[in-house]
N, C-alpha and C positions, 0 to 999 in steps of 0.2 A: 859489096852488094852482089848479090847472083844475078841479076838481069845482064849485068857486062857481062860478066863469067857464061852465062849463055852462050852470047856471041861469040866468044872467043872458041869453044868449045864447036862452034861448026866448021872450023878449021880445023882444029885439031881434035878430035872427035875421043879417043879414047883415052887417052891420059888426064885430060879438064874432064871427063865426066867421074873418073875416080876420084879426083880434086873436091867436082863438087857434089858428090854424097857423101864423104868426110862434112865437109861442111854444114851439109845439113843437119846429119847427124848429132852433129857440137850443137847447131842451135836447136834441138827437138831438147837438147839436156841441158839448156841451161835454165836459170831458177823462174818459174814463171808465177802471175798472180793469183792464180785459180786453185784449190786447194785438193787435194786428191781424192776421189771419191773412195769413201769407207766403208763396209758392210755392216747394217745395224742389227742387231738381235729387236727383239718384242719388246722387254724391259728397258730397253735403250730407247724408243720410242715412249714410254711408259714415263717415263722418267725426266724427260722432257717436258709432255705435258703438265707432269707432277709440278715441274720449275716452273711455267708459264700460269699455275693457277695462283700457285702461292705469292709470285711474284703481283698478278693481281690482287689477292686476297690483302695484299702490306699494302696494296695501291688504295684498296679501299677504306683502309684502317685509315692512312693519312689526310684523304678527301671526306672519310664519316661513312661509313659502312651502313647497308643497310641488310646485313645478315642480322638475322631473328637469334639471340642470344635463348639458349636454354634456360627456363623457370628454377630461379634455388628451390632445392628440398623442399622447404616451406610453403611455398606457394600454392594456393589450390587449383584442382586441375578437373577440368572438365570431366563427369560420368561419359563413359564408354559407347561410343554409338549417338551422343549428344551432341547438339552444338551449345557452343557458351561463347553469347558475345551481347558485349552492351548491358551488363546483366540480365540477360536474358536467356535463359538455358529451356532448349528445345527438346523434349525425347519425347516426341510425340509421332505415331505409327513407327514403333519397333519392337513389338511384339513383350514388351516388358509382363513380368509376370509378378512384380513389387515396385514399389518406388527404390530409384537404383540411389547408392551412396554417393559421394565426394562431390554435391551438390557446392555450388562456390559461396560462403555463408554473405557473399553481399545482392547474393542473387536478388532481382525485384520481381520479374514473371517467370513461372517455370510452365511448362507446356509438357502436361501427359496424358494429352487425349490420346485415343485411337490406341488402347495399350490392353493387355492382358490383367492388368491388376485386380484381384479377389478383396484384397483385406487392406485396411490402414494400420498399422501399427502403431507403436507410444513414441520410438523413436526415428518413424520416417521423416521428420521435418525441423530434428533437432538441431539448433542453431543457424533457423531460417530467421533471424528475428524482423531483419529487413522486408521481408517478400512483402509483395504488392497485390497480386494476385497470381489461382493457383487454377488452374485448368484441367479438371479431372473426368474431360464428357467422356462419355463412350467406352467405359470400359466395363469389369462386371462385380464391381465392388456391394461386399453387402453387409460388411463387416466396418466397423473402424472404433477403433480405441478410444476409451473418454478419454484419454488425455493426446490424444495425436495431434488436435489443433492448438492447444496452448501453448507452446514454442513461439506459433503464429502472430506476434503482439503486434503488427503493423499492417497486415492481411485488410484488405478493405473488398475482394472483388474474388468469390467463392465460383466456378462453374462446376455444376455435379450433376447435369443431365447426364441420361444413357448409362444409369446404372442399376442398380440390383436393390437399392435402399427399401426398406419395410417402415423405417421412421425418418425422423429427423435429426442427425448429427449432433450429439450431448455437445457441451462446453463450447462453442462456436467462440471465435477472438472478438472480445466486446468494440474491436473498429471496425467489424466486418458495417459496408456497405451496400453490399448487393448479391447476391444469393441465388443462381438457378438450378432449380434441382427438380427439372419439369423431366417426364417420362423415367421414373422410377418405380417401384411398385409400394409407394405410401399408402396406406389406408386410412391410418390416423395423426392427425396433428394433434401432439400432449399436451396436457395444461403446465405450461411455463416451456413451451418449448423454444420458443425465441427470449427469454429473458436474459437480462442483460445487454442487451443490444440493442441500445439508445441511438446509438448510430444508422442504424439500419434505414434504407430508405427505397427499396425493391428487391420483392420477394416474386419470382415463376417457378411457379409450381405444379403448371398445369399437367394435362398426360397423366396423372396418379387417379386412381380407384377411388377416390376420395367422397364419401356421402356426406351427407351434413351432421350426421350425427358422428360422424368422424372426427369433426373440429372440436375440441372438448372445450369447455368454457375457460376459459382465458391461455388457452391458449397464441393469443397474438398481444397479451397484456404487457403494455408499457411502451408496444412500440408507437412509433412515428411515420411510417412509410407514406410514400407517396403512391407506389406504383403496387400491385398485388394484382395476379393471374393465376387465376384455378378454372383453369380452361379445358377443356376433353378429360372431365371427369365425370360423377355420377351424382350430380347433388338435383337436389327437387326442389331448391328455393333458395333465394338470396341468403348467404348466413350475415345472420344479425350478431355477429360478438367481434367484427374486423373492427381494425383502427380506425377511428373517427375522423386521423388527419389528412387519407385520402382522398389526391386527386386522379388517379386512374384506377378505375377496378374491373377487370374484364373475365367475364362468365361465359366467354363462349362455347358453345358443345360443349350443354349439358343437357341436363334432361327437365330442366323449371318450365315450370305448369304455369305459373303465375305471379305477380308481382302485387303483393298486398298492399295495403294501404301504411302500411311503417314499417314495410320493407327496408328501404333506402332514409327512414327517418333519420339513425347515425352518420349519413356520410354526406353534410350539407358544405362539403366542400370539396365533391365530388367537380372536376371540368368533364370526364372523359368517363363513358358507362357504357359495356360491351357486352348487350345480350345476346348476339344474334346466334342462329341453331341453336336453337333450344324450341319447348313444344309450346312455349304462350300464346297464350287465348284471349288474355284478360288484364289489362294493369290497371289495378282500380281506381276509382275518379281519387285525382287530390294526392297522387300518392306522389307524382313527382314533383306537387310542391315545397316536398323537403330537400329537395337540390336545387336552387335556383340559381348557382352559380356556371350550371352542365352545360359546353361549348359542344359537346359530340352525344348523339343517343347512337346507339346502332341497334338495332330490332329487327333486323332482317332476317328470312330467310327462318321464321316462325308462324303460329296459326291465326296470329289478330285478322280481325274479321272488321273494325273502325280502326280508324287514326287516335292513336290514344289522346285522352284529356289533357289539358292544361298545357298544353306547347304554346298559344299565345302569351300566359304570362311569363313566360320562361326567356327574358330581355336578352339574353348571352347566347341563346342557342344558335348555334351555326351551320350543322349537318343534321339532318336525321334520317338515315337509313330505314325506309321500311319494305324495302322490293322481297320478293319473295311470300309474300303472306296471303292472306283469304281478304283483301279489303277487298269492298263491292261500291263503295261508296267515300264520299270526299264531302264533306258538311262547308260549308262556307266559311265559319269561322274555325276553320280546322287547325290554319298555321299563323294566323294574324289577328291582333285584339279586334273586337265589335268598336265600330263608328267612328272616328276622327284622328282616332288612338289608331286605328288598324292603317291609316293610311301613310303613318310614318315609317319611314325604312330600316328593317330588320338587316341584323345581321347575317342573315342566312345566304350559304354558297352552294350548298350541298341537298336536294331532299329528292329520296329516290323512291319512285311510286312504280315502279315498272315491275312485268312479272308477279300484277293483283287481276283481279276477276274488273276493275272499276274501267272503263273506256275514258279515253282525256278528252274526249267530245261531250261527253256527261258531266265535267266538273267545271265548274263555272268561270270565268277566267277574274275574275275578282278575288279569287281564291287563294291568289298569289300577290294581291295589291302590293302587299309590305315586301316585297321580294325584289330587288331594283336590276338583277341579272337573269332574263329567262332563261340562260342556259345553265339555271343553277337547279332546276327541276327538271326531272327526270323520268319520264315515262313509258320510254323502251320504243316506245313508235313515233315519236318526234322525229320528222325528219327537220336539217336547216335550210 
């Protein structure tokens, strides 16, 4: 031990202190556990981490990796600047100036609004046979191919607002269900423009130029729809050649003058009829007893100058909108049958008188017997 050898060494001072740096010496060199320090270059460092990954990467294989395997050759692969997922392929605001290719042929919605696209081609949509629905708002298309949609065989749900169209799209896929192609520059709808499409069950169309002598006669022959909106166009009268089997028909902002007396005689199964802005003056006695099935009138925001006829026999009515207008006057039996019959309770939730020349001090309150919620009348200057 050197602790004795110390000792010893303070007696004899210089021959035990050559003794013991020898000995130190010996033990500085003999074999110890610590390994010697090496100098690494950059690749030697590189090459390390290179061992540490791979060494994971075998770690993962045998636990179930969860590295994303590249697509075989085969597989199809999402268009450029798209997303595809769920089949649903997105290219919607990227400035596209066509429908872009390598579309995934199981795709169900594809999304190309807000794009540059001019024209439809014959083969943009070939081998879409699945698609579901097809999203084409807002772009400046004015053009499309007669045969661009027939690929389309399963297609139920058409959008083609916010575009450049002068007609109606030849060859539509006979399961198409539902159709908007409001704000385009339509003029005329053709005779058999919609044929074929048995399916069909709502048509917006509003936003187009469209007059009444624009609608050619049978033009909407054969269908079934429920729903139809030719709204902020230019028509002077109800057109009399739509589907019969409608139950929503909405004419707002337009420019009708009046509602004749067999106006509305084809659409007795009307619920829901939407005149309001438009210039009416006049709906003639008896004319809405060809819809007795109508939950909603809207009439607002036109020139009627009375309450129009026949709302007490009309058992289903629910809303009637008339604010905005020239009334000056409210008849007693305006909204409720005469006598025993008027005191039973209507359906009604909704009826808006406000914004007329007539004062609610002026109208009798009997006037509302059949009506079980007063706060279902509405006059602008009711306070609760």
């Amino acid at each position: 031990m050197i602790w004795p050898l110390f000792l010893v060494c303070q007696t004899k001072m210089q021959p035990c202190c050559s003794f013991l740096l020898l000995l130190c010496v010996a033990q500085l060199l003999s074999p110890s556990a610590a390994l010697p320090f090496e100098q690494k270059g950059f690749w030697d460092f590189a090459l390390d981490s290179l061992d540490i990954d791979m060494k994971a990467m075998m770690k993962d294989e045998e636990e179930g990796s969860a590295i994303e395997e590249l697509p075989p050759p085969d597989m199809p692969t999402c268009p450029f600047g798209c997303q595809c997922r769920l089949k649903v392929v997105q290219c919607s605001d990227l400035g596209l100036s066509e429908v872009p290719s390598n579309i995934p042929p199981d795709t169900r919605f594809l999304d190309l609004q807000n794009n540059h696209i001019t024209e439809l081609r014959e083969n943009d949509f070939k081998g879409l046979a699945n698609l579901y629905g097809l999203s084409l708002r807002n772009n400046y298309i004015s053009k499309v191919h007669p045969k661009a949609f027939i690929p389309l065989q399963s297609m139920q749900k058409l959008y083609f607002s916010k575009n450049l169209m002068t007609m109606i799209p030849k060859n539509l896929p006979a399961s198409l269900v539902e159709i908007r192609i409001h704000e385009n520059r339509i003029r005329k709808v053709q005779s058999g423009a919609f044929s074929g499409l048995g399916n069909m069950n709502c048509i917006e169309m509003g936003g187009n130029p469209i007059q009444n002598s624009g609608i050619e006669p049978g033009a909407f022959k054969g269908l079934k729809l429920n729903f139809l909106r030719i709204s902020d166009s230019r028509l002077t009268g109800v057109p009399k050649d739509l589907p019969e089997s409608l139950h929503e028909l909405h004419l707002d902002h337009n420019e009708i003058q009046a509602v004749e007396l067999e106006d509305l005689k084809r659409y007795k199964n009307l619920y829901r009829l939407g005149l309001s802005f438009n210039h009416i003056r006049n709906i003639e006695g008896g004319g809405l007893a060809f819809v007795p099935q109508l939950r909603e009138l809207h009439l607002d925001n036109n020139r009627l100058s009375t309450v129009p006829k026949g709302l007490p026999e009309m058992k289903y009515l629910q809303v009637v909108y008339l604010h905005n207008n020239n009334i000056g006057k409210v008849d007693l039996n305006a909204f409720c049958p005469k006598g025993a019959a008027g005191m039973k309770r209507a359906f009604y939730h909704g009826i808006s008188l406000f914004a007329n020349p007539v004062n609610y001090w002026e109208v009798q309150p009997a006037t509302f017997r059949c009506i079980s919620d007063r706060m279902a009348v509405q006059f602008g200057n009711y306070k609760k």
